[in-house]
N, C-alpha and C positions, 0 to 999 in steps of 0.2 A: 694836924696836931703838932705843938709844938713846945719841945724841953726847955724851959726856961735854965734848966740847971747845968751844968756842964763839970766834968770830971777829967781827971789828972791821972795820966799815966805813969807810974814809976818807971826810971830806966829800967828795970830787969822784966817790969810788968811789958813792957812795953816791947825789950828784947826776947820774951815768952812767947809773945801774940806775933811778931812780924819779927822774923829775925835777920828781914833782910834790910832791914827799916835804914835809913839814913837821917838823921837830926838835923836840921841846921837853924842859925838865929836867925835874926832879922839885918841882920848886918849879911849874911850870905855866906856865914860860914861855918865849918861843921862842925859838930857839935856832938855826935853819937854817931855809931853804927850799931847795927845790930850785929851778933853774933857769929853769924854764915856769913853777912858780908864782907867783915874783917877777916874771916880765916880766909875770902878769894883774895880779899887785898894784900894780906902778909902785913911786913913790917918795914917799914915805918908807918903806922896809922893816917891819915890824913887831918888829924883831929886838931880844928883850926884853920887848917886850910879852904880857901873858898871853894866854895860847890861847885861853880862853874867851872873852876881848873883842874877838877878830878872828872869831873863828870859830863857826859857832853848829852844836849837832850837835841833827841831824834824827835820827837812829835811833842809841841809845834813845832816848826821848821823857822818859824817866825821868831821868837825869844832870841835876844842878844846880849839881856842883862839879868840881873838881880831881879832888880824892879816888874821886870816884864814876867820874871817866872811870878811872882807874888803875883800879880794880877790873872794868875791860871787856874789861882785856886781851886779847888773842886773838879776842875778836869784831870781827864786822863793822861798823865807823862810817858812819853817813853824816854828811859836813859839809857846810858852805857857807860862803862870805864872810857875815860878820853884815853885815846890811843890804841882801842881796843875792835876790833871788828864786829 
């Protein structure tokens, strides 16, 4: 069975349900955090800045770019803060 219809998250609805949520456009760069994950980040927010330079993804091991994360769609990521253990 399949939704023909699809539905829009507002930011807060959105910061509400996954507060650890991270945004980003199709250009590869960020665009939101959720809530709890800006309070681990502090301040300066990353907002704008590319995903790949905050963020370092642990699974797939394979990803090098932009491009290649889009093509993961629907799988499962692991990330982390770049520089972070």
């Amino acid at each position: 069975m399949t939704d023909e219809t699809s539905r829009a998250l507002g930011a807060t609805s959105l910061s509400q349900l996954m507060p650890m949520h991270v945004g980003v456009c199709v250009q590869g760069r960020i665009t939101s955090l959720g809530p709890t994950l800006a309070k681990l980040m502090g301040t300066p927010l990353p907002i704008g800045q590319e995903f790949l330079s905050i963020f370092a993804l642990r699974r797939p091991t394979t990803v090098t770019n932009f491009d290649e994360l889009l093509a993961c769609a629907g799988r499962k990521l692991q990330i982390s803060l770049s520089g972070v253990p």
